[in-house]
N, CA, C and O atoms as a Maestro MAE file, in Angstrom:
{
 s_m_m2io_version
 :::
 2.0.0
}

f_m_ct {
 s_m_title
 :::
 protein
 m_atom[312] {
  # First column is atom index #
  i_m_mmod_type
  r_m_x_coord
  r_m_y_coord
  r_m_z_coord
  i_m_residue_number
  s_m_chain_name
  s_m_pdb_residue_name
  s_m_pdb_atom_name
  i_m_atomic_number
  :::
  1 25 10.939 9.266 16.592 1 A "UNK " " N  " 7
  2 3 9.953 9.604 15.571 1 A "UNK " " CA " 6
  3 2 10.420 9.039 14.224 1 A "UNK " " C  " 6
  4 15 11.585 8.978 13.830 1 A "UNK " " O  " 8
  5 25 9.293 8.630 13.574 2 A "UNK " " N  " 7
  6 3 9.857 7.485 12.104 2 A "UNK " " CA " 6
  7 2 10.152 8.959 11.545 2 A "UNK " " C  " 6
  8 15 10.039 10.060 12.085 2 A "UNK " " O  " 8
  9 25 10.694 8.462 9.888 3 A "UNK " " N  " 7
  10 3 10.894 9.813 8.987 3 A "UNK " " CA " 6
  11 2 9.740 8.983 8.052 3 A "UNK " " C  " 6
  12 15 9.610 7.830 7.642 3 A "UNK " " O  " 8
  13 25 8.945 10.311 7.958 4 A "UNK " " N  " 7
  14 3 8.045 9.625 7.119 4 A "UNK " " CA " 6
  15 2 7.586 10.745 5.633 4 A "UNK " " C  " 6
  16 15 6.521 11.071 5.109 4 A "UNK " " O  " 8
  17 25 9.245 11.094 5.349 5 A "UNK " " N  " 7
  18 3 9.602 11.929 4.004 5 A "UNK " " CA " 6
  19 2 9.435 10.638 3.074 5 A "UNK " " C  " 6
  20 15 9.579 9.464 3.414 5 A "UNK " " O  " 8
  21 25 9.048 11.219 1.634 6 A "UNK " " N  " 7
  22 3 8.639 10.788 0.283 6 A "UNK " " CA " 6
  23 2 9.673 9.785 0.350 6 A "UNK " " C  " 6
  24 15 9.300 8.612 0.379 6 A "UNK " " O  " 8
  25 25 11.552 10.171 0.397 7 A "UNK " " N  " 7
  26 3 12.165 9.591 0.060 7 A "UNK " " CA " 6
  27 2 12.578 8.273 1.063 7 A "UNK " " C  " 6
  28 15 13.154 7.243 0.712 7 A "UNK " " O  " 8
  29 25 12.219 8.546 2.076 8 A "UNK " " N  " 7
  30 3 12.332 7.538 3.516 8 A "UNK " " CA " 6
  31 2 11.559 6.277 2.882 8 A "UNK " " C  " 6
  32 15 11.941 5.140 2.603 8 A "UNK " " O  " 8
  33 25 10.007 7.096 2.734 9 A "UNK " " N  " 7
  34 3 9.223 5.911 2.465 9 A "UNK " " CA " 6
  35 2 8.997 5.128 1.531 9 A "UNK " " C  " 6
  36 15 8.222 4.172 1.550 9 A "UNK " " O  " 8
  37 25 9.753 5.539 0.547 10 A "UNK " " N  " 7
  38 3 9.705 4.820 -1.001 10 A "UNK " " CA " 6
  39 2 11.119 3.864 -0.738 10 A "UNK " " C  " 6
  40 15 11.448 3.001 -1.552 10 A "UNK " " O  " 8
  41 25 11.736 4.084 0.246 11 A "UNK " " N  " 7
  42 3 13.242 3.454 0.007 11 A "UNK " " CA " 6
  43 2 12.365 1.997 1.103 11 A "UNK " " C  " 6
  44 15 12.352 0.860 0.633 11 A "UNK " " O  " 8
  45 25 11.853 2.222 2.209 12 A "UNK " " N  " 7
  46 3 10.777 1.442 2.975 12 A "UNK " " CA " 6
  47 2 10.193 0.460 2.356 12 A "UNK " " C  " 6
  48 15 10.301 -0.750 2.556 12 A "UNK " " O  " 8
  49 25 9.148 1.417 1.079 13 A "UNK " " N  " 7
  50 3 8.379 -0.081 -0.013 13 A "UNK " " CA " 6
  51 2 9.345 -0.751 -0.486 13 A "UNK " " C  " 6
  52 15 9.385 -1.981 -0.473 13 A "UNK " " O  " 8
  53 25 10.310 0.068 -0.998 14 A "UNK " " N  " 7
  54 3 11.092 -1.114 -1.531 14 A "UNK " " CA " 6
  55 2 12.064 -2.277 -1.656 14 A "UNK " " C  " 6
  56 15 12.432 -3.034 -2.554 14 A "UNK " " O  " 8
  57 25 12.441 -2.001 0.251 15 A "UNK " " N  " 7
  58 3 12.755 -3.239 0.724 15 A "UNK " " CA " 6
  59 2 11.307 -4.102 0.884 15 A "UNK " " C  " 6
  60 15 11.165 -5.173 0.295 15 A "UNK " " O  " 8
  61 25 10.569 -3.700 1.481 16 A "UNK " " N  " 7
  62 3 9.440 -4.362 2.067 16 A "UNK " " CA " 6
  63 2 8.181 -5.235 1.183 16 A "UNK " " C  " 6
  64 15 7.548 -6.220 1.561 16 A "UNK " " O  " 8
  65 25 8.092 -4.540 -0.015 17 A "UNK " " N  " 7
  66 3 7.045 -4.795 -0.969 17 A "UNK " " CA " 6
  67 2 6.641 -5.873 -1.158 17 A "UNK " " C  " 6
  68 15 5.418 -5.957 -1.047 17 A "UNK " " O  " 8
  69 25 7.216 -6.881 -1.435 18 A "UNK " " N  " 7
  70 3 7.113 -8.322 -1.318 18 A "UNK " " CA " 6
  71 2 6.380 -8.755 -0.165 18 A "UNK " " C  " 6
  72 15 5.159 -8.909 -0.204 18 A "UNK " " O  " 8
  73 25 7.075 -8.960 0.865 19 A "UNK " " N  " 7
  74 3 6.517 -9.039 2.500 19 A "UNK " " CA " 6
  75 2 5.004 -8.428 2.451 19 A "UNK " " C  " 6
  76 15 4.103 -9.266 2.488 19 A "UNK " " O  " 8
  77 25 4.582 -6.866 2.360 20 A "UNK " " N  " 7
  78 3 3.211 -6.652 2.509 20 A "UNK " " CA " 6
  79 2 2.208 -7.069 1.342 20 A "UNK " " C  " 6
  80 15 0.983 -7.171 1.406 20 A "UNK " " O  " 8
  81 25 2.959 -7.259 0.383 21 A "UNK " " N  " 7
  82 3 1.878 -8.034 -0.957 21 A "UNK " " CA " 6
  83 2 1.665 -9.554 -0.460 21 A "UNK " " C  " 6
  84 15 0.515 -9.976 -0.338 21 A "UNK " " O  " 8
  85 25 2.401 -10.099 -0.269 22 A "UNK " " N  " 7
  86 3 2.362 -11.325 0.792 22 A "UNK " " CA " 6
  87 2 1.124 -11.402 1.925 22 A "UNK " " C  " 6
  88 15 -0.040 -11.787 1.811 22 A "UNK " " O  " 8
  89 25 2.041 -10.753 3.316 23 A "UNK " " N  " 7
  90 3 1.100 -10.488 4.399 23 A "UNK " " CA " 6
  91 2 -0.433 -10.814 4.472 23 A "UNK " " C  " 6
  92 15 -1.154 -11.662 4.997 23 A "UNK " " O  " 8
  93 25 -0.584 -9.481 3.515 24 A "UNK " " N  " 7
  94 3 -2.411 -8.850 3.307 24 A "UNK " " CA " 6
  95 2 -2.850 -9.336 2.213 24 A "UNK " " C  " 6
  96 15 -4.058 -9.113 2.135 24 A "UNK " " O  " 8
  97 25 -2.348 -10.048 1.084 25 A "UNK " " N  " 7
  98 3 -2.657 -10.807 0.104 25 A "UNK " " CA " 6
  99 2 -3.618 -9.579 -0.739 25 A "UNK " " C  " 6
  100 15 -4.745 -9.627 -1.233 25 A "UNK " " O  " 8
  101 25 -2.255 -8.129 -0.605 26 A "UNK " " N  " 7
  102 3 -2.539 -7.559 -1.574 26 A "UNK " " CA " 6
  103 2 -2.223 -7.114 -2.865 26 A "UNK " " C  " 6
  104 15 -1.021 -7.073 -3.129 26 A "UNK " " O  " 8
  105 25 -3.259 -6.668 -3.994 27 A "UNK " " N  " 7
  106 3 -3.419 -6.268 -5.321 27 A "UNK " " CA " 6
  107 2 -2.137 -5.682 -5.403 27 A "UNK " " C  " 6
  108 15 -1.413 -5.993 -6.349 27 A "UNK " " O  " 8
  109 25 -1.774 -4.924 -4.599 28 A "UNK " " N  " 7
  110 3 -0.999 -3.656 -4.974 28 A "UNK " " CA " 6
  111 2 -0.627 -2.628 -3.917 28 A "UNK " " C  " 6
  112 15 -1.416 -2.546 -2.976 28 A "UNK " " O  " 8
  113 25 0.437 -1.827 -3.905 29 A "UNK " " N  " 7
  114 3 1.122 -1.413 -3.262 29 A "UNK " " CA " 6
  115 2 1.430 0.360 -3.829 29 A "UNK " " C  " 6
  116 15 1.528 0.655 -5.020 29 A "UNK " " O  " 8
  117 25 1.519 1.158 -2.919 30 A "UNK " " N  " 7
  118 3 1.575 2.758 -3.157 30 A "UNK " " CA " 6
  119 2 1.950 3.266 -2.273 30 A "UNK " " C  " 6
  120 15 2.087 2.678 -1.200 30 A "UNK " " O  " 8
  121 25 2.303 4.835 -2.494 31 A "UNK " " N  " 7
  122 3 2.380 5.459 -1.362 31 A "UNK " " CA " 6
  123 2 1.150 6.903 -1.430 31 A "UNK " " C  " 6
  124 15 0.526 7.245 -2.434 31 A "UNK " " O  " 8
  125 25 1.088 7.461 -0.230 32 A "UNK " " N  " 7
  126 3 -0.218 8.248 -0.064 32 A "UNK " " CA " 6
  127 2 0.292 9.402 0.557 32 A "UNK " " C  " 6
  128 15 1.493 9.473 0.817 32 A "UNK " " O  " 8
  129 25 -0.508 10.336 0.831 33 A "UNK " " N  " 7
  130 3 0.090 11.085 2.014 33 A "UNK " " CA " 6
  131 2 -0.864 12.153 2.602 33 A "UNK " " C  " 6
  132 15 -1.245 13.130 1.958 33 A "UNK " " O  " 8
  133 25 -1.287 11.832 4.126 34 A "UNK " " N  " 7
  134 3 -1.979 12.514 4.403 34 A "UNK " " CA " 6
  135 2 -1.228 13.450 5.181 34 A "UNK " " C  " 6
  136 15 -0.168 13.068 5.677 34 A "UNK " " O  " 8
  137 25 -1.784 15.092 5.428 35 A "UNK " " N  " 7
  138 3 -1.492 15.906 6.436 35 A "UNK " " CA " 6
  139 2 -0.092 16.021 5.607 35 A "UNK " " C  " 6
  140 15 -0.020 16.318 4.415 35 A "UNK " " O  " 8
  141 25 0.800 15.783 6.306 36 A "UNK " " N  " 7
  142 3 2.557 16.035 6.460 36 A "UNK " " CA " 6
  143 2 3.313 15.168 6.105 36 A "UNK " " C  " 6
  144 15 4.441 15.315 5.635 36 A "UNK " " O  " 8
  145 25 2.452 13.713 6.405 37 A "UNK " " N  " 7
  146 3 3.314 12.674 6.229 37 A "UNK " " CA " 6
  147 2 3.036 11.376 5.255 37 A "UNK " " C  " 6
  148 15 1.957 10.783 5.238 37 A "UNK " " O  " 8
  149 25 3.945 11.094 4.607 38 A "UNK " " N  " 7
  150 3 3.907 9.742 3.766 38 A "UNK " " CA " 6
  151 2 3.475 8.414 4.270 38 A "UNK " " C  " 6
  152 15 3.790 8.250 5.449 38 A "UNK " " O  " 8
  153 25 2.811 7.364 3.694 39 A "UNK " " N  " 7
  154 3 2.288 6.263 4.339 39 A "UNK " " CA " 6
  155 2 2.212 5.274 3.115 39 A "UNK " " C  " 6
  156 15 2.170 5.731 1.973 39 A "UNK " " O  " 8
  157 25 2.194 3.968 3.346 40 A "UNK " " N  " 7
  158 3 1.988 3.148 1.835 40 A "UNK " " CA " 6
  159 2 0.698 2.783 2.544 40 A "UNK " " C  " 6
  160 15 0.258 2.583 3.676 40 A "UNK " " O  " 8
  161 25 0.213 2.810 0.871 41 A "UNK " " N  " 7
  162 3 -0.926 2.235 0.849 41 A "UNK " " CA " 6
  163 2 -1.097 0.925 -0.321 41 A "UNK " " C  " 6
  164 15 -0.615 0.697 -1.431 41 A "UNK " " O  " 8
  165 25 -2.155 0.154 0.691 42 A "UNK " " N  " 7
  166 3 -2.187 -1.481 0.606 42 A "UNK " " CA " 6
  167 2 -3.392 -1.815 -0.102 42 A "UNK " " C  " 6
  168 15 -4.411 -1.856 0.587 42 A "UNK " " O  " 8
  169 25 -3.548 -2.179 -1.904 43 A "UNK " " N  " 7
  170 3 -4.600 -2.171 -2.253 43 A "UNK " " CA " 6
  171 2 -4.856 -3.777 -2.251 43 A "UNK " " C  " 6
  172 15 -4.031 -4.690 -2.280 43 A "UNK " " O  " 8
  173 25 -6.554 -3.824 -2.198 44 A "UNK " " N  " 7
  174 3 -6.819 -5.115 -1.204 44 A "UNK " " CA " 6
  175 2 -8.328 -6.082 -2.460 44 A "UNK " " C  " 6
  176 15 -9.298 -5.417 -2.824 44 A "UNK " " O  " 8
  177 25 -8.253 -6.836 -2.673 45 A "UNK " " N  " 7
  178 3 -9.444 -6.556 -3.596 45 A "UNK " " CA " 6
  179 2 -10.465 -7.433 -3.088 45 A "UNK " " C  " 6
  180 15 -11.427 -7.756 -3.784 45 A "UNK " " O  " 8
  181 25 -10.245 -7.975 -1.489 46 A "UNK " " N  " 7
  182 3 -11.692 -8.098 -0.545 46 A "UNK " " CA " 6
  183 2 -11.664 -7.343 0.577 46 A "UNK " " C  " 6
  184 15 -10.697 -7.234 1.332 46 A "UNK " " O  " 8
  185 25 -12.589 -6.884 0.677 47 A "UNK " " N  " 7
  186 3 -12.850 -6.309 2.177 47 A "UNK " " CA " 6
  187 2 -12.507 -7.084 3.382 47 A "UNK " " C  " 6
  188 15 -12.175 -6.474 4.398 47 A "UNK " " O  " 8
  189 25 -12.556 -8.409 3.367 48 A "UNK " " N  " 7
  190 3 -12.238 -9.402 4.836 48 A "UNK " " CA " 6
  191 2 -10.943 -9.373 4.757 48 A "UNK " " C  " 6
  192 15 -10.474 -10.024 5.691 48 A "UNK " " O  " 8
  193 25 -9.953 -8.824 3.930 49 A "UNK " " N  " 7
  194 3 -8.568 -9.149 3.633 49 A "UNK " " CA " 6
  195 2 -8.226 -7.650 4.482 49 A "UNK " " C  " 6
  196 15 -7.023 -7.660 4.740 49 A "UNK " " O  " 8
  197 25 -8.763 -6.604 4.905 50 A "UNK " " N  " 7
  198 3 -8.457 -5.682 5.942 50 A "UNK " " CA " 6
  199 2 -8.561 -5.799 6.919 50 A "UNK " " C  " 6
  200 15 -9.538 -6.407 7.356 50 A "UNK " " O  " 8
  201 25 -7.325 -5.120 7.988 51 A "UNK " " N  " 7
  202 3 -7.321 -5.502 9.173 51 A "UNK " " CA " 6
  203 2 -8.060 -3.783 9.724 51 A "UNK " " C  " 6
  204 15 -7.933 -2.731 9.097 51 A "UNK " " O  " 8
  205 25 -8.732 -3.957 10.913 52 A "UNK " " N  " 7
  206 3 -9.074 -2.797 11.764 52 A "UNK " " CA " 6
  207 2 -8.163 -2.335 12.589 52 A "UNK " " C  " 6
  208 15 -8.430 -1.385 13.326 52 A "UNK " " O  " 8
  209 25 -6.733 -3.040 12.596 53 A "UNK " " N  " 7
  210 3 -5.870 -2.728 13.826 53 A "UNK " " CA " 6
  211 2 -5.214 -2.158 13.283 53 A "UNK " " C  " 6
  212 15 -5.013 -2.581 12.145 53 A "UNK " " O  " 8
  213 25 -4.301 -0.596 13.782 54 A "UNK " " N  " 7
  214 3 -3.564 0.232 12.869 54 A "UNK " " CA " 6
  215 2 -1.863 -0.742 13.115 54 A "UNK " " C  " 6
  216 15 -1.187 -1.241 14.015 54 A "UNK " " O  " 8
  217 25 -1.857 -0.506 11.404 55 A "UNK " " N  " 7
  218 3 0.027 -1.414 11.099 55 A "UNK " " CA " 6
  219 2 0.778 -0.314 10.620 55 A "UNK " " C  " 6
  220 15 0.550 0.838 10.252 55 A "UNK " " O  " 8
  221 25 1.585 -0.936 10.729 56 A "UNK " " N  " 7
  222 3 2.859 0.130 10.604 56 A "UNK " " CA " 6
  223 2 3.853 -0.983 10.094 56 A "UNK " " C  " 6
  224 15 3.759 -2.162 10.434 56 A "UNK " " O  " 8
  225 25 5.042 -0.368 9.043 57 A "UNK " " N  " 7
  226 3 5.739 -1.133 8.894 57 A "UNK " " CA " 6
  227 2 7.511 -0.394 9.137 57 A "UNK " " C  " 6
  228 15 7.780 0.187 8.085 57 A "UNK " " O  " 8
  229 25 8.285 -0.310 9.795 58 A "UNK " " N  " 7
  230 3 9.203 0.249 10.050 58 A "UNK " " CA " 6
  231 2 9.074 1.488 10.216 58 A "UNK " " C  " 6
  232 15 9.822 2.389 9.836 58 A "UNK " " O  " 8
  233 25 7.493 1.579 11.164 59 A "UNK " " N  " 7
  234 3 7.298 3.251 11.482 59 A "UNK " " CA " 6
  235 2 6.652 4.071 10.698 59 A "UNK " " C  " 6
  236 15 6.216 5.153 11.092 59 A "UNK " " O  " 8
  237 25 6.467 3.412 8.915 60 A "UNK " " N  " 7
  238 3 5.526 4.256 8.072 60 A "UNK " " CA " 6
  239 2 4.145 3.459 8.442 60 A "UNK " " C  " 6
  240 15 4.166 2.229 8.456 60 A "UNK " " O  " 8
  241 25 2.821 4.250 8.773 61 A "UNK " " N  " 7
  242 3 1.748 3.632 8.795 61 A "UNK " " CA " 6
  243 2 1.401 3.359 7.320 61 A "UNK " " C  " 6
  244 15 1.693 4.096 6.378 61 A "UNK " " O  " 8
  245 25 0.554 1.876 7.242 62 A "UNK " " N  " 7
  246 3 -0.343 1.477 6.062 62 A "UNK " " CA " 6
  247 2 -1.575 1.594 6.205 62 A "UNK " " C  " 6
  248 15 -2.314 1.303 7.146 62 A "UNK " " O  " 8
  249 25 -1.845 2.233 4.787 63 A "UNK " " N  " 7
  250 3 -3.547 2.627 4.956 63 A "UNK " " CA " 6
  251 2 -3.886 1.768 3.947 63 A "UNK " " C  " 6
  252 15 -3.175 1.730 2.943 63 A "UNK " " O  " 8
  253 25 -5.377 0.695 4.098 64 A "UNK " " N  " 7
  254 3 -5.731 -0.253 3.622 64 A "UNK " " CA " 6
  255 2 -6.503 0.420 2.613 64 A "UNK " " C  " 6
  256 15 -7.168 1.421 2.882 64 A "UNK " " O  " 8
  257 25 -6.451 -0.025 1.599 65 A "UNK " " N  " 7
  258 3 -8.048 0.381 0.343 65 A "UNK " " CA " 6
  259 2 -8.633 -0.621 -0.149 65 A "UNK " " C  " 6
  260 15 -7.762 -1.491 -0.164 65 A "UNK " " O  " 8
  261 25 -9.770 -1.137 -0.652 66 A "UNK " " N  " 7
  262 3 -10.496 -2.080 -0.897 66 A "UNK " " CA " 6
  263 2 -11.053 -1.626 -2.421 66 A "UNK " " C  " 6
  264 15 -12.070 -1.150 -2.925 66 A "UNK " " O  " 8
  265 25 -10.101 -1.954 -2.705 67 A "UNK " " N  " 7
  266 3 -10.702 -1.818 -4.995 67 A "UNK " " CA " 6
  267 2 -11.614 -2.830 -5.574 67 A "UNK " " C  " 6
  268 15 -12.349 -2.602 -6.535 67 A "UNK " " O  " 8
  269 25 -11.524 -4.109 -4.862 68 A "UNK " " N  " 7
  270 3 -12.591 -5.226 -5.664 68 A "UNK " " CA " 6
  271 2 -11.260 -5.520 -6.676 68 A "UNK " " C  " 6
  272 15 -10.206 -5.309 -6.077 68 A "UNK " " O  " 8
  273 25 -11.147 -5.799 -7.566 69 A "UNK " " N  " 7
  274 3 -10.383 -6.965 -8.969 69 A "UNK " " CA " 6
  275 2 -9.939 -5.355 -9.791 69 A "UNK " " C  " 6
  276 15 -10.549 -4.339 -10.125 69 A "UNK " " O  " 8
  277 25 -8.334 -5.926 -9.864 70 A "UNK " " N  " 7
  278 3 -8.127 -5.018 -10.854 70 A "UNK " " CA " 6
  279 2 -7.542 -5.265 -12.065 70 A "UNK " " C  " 6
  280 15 -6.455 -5.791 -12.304 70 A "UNK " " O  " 8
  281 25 -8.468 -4.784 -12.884 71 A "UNK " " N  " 7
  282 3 -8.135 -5.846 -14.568 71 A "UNK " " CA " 6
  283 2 -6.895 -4.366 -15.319 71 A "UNK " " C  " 6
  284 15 -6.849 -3.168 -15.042 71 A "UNK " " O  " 8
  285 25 -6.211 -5.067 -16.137 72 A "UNK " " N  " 7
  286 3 -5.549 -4.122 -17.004 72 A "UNK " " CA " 6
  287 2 -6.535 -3.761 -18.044 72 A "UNK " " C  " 6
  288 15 -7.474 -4.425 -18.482 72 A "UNK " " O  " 8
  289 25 -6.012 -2.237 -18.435 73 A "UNK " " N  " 7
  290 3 -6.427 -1.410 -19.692 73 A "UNK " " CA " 6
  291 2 -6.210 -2.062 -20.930 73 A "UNK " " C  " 6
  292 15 -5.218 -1.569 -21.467 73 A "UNK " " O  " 8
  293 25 -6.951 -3.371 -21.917 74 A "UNK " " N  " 7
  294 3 -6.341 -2.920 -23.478 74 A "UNK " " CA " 6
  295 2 -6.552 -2.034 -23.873 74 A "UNK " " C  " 6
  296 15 -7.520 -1.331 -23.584 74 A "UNK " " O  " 8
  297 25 -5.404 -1.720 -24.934 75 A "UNK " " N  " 7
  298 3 -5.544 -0.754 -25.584 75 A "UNK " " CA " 6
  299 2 -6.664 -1.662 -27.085 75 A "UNK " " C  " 6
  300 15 -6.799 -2.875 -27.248 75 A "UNK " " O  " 8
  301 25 -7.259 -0.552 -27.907 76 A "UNK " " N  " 7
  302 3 -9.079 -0.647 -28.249 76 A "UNK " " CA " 6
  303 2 -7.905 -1.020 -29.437 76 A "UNK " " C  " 6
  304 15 -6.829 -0.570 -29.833 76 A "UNK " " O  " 8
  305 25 -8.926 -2.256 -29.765 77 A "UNK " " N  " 7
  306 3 -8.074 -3.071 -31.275 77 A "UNK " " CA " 6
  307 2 -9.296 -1.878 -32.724 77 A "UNK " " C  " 6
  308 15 -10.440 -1.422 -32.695 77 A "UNK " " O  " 8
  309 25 -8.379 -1.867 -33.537 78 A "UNK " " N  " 7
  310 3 -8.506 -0.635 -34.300 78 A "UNK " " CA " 6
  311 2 -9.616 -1.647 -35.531 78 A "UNK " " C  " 6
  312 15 -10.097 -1.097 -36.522 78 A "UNK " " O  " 8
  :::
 }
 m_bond[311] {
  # First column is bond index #
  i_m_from
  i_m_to
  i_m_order
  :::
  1 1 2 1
  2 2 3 1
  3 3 4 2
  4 3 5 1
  5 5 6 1
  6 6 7 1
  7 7 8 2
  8 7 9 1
  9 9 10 1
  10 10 11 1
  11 11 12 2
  12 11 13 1
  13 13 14 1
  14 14 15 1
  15 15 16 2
  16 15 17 1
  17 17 18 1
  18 18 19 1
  19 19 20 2
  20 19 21 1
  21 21 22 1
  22 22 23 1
  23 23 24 2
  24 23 25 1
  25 25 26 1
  26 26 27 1
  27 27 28 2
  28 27 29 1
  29 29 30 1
  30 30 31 1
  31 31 32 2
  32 31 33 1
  33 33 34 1
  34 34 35 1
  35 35 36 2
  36 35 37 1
  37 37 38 1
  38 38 39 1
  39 39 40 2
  40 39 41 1
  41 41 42 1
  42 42 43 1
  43 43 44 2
  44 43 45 1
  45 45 46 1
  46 46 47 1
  47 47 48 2
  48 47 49 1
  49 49 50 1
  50 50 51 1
  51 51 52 2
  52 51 53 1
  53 53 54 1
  54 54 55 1
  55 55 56 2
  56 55 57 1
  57 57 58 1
  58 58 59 1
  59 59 60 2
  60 59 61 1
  61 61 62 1
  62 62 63 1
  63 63 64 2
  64 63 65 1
  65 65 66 1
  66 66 67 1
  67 67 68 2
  68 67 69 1
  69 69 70 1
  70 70 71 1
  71 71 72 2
  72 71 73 1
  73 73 74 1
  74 74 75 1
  75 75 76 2
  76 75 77 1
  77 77 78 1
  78 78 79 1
  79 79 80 2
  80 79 81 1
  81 81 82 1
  82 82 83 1
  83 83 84 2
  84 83 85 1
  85 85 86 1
  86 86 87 1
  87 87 88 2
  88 87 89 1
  89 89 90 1
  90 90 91 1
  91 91 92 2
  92 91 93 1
  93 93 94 1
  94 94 95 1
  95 95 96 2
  96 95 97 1
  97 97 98 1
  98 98 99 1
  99 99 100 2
  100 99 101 1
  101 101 102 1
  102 102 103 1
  103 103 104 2
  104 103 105 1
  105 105 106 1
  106 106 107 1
  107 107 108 2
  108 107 109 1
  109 109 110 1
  110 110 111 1
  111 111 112 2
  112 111 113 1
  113 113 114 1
  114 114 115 1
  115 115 116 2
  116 115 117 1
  117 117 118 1
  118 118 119 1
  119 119 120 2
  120 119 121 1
  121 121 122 1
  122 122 123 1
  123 123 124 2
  124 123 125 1
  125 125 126 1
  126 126 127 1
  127 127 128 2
  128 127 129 1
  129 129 130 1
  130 130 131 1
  131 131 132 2
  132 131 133 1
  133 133 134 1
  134 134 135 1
  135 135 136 2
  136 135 137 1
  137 137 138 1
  138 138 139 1
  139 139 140 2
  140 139 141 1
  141 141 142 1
  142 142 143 1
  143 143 144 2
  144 143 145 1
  145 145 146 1
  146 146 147 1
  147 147 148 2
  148 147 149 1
  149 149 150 1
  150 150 151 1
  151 151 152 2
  152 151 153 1
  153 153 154 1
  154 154 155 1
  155 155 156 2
  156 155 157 1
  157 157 158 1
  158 158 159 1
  159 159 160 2
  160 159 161 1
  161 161 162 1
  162 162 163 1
  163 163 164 2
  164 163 165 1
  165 165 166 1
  166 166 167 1
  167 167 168 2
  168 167 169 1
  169 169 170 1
  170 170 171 1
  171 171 172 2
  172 171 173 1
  173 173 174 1
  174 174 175 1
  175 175 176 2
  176 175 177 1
  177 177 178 1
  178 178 179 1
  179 179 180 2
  180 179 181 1
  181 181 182 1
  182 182 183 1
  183 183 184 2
  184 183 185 1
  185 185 186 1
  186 186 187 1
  187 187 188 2
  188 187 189 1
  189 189 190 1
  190 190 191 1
  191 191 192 2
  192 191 193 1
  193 193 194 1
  194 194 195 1
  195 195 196 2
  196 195 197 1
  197 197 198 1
  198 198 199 1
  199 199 200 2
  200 199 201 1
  201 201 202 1
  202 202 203 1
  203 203 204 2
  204 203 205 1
  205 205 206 1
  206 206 207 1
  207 207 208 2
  208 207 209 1
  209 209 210 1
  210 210 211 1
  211 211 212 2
  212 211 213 1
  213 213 214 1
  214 214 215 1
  215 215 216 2
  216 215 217 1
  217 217 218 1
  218 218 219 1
  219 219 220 2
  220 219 221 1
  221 221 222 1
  222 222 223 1
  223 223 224 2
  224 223 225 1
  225 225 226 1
  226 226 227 1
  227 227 228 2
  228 227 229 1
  229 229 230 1
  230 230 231 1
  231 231 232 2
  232 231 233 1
  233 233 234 1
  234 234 235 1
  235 235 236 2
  236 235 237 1
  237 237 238 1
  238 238 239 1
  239 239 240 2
  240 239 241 1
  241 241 242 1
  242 242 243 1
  243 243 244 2
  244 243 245 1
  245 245 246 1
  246 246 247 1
  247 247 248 2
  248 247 249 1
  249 249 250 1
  250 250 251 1
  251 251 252 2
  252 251 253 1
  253 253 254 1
  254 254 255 1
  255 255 256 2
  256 255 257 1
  257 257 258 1
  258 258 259 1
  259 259 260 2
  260 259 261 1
  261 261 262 1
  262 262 263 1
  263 263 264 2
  264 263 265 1
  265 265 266 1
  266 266 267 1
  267 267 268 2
  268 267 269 1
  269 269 270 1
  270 270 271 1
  271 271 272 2
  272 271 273 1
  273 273 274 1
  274 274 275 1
  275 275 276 2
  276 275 277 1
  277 277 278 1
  278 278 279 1
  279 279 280 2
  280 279 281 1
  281 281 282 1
  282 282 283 1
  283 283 284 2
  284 283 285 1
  285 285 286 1
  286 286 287 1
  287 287 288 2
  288 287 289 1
  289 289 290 1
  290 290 291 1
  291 291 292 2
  292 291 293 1
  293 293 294 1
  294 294 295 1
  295 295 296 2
  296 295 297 1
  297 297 298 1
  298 298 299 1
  299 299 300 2
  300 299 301 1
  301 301 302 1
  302 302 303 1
  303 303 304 2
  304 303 305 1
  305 305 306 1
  306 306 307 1
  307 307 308 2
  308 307 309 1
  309 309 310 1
  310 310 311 1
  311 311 312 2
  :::
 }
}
């Protein structure tokens, strides 16, 4: 059984992070947690860029999200 504690899985992204921003040619990278257990989640900003097949990456599952373009906040010029 993976360990799929907060601290398991954050130590996980952060070997890995590179590799799944790569992979899925995604925006961005997190972690989530449904039920009991921790999972990263893979932000994606097309829908064809998700896969339907469940991934896993050293036993933590990735849950895909589809944001569309994500622009930064300026801060409001005075």
């Amino acid at each position: 059984m993976t360990d799929t504690r907060l601290e398991s899985v954050r130590e996980i992204l952060q070997r890995r992070k590179s590799e799944i921003l790569e992979t899925y040619r995604a925006i961005g990278v997190g972690i989530g947690k449904e039920d009991d257990s921790y999972q990263i989640v893979v932000y994606l900003e097309r829908p064809e860029d998700r896969t339907d097949t469940p991934v896993s990456v050293e036993g933590v599952p990735l849950k895909f999200v589809v944001t569309g373009p994500i622009k930064p906040l300026l801060p409001e010029t005075r």
